[in-house]
N, C-alpha and C positions, 0 to 999 in steps of 0.2 A: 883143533884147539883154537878157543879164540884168546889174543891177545886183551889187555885192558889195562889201562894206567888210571894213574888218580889224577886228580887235577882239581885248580880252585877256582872258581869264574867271579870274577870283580863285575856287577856292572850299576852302573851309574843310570838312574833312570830321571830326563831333564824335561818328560813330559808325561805328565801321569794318564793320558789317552790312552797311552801305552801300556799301562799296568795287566792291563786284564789279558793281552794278548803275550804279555811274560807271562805271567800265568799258568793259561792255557798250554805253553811251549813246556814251562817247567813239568807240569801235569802229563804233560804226552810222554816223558823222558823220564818219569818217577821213578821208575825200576830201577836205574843207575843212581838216581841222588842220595847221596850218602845223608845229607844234610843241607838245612840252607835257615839262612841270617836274614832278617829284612829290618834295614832300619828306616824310618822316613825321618828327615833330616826338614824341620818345616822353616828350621831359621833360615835357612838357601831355599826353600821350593822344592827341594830334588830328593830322591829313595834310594837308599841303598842297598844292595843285596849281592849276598855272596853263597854262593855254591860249592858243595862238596861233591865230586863226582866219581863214581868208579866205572866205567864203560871202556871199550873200541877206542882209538885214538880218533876217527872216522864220526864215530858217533860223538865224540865231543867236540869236533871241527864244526860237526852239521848243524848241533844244538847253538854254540855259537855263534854260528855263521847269519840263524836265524834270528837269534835275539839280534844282533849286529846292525840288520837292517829296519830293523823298527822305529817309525820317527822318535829323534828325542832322547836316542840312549844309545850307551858307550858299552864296551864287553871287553876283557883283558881275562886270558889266561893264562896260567901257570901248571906248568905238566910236571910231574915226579918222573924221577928218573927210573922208578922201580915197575917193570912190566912183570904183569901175572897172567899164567896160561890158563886159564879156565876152562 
């Protein structure tokens, strides 16, 4: 059985070079997205988007970890407490 939590990913995007390669990440991970929000915020320059996710706790460290290192952009998440055995 595999475990899986929910989780919300915040991330702040402060260089839009960057956009196509969130993307891409969100794209590779679709299976798990429950849902996602994109807002571009053009009075500051910067996009925001938030994530709905159901996966692996593993699998949303990864996905994170990846968007994390991209120039230009921030990633915060928040875990539910609630694990489902799948």
């Amino acid at each position: 059985m595999i475990e899986t939590r929910v989780a919300v990913m915040s991330i702040i995007v402060e260089n839009g070079n960057s956009i196509e390669q969130i993307n891409s990440l969100l794209h590779d991970y679709g299976d798990y997205i429950i849902g996602r929000m994109g807002i571009p915020y053009k009075k500051k320059n910067i996009n925001i988007i938030s994530i709905a996710i159901d996966a692996p706790q593993d699998t949303i460290s990864s996905l994170s970890g990846k968007i994390g290192k991209l120039n230009g952009v921030s990633v915060k998440t928040a875990f539910s407490s609630v694990i489902s055995h799948e």
